[in-house]
C-alpha positions in Angstrom: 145.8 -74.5 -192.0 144.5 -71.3 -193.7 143.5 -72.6 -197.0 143.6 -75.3 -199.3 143.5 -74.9 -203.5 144.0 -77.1 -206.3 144.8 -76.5 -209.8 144.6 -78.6 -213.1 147.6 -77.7 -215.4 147.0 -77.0 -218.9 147.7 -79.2 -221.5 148.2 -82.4 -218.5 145.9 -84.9 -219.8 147.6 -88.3 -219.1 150.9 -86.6 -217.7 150.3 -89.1 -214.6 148.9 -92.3 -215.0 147.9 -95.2 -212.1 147.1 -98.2 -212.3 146.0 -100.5 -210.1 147.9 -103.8 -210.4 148.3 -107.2 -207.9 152.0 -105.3 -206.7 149.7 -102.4 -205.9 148.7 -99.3 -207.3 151.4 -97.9 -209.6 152.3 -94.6 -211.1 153.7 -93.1 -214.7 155.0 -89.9 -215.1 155.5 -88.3 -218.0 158.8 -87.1 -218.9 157.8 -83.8 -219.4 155.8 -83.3 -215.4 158.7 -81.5 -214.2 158.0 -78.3 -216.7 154.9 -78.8 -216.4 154.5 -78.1 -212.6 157.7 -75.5 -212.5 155.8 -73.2 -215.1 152.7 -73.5 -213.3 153.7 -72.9 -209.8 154.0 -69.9 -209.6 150.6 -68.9 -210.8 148.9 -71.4 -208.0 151.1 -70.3 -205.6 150.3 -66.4 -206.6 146.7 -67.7 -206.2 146.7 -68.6 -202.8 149.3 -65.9 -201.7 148.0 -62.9 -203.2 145.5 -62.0 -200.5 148.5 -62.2 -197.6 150.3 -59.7 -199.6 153.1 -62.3 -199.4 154.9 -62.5 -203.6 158.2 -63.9 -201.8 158.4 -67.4 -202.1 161.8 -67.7 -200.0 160.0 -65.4 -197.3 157.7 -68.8 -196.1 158.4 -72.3 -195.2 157.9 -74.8 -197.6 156.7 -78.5 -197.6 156.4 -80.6 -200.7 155.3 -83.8 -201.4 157.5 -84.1 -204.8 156.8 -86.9 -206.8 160.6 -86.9 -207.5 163.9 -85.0 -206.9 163.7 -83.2 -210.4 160.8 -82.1 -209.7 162.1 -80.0 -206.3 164.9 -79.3 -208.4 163.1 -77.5 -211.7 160.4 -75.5 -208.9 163.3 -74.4 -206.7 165.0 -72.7 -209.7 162.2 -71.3 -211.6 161.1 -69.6 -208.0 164.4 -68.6 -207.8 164.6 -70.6 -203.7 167.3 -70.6 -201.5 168.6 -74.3 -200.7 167.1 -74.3 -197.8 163.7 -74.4 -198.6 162.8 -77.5 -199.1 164.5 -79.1 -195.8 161.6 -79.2 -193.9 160.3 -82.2 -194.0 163.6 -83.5 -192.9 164.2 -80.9 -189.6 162.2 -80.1 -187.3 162.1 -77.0 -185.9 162.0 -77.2 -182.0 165.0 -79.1 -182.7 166.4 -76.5 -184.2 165.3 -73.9 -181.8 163.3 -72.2 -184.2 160.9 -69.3 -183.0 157.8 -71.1 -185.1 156.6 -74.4 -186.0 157.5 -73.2 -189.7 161.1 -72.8 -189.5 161.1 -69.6 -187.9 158.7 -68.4 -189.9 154.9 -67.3 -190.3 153.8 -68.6 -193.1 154.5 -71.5 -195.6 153.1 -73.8 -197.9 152.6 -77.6 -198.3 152.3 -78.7 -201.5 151.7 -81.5 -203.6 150.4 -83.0 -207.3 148.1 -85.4 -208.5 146.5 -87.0 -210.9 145.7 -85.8 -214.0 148.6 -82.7 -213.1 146.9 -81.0 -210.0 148.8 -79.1 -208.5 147.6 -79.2 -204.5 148.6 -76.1 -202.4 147.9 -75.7 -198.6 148.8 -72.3 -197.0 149.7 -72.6 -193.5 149.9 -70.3 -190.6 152.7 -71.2 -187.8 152.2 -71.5 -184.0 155.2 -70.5 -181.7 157.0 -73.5 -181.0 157.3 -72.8 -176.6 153.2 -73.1 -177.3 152.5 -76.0 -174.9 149.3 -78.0 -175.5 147.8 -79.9 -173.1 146.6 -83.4 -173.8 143.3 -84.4 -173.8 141.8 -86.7 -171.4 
């Protein structure tokens, strides 16, 4: 882990909404979340990118905590991402008998929203996947 960033999206105020209820704690989304986060994105992801020099979002690994399928959907195309980006939390990549822990890749991001509309961005840094690590006693 590199870094870790949050940001509030404008005009958000009530766009998620818990409550905490005898089933549990239970969640409303607005209808309108999906735009919200996909024309926000790109401006926390530019954020915590910048300073790596890295404006390619299909150049990293990705990681996303969703909060639903149209979601993924509406941030894949406004980022313009290959299919492929968003399988990671379903392959792994040792498995796959990829060069890095991320796919292959250096670099990626795990990312995530929250209440209010935070959008919650983690840059990562990838180890070689033939890296053994000995366990501790």
């Amino acid at each position: 882990m590199v870094s870790a960033a949050q940001t509030i999206l404008p005009d958000s105020e009530g766009a998620v909404d818990g409550h905490l209820r005898e089933v549990g704690l239970t969640f409303h989304l607005r209808k309108d979340v999906p735009r919200l986060i996909s024309n926000n994105i790109e401006k926390a992801l530019t954020n915590d990118f910048s300073p790596l020099g890295i404006t390619d979002w299909n150049s990293i690994f990705w990681i996303a905590h969703p909060g639903g399928l149209l979601i993924l959907d509406k941030v894949e195309l406004k980022l313009g991402l290959k299919e492929e980006k968003m399988r990671a939390t379903r392959h792994k990549s040792m498995e796959d008998g990829a060069a890095t822990t991320g796919e292959g890749l250096d670099w990626g991001v795990l990312f995530g929203f929250g209440p209010v509309l935070t959008v919650e961005t983690v840059v990562l840094h990838s180890l070689p996947t033939t890296l053994s690590i000995a366990p501790q006693i």
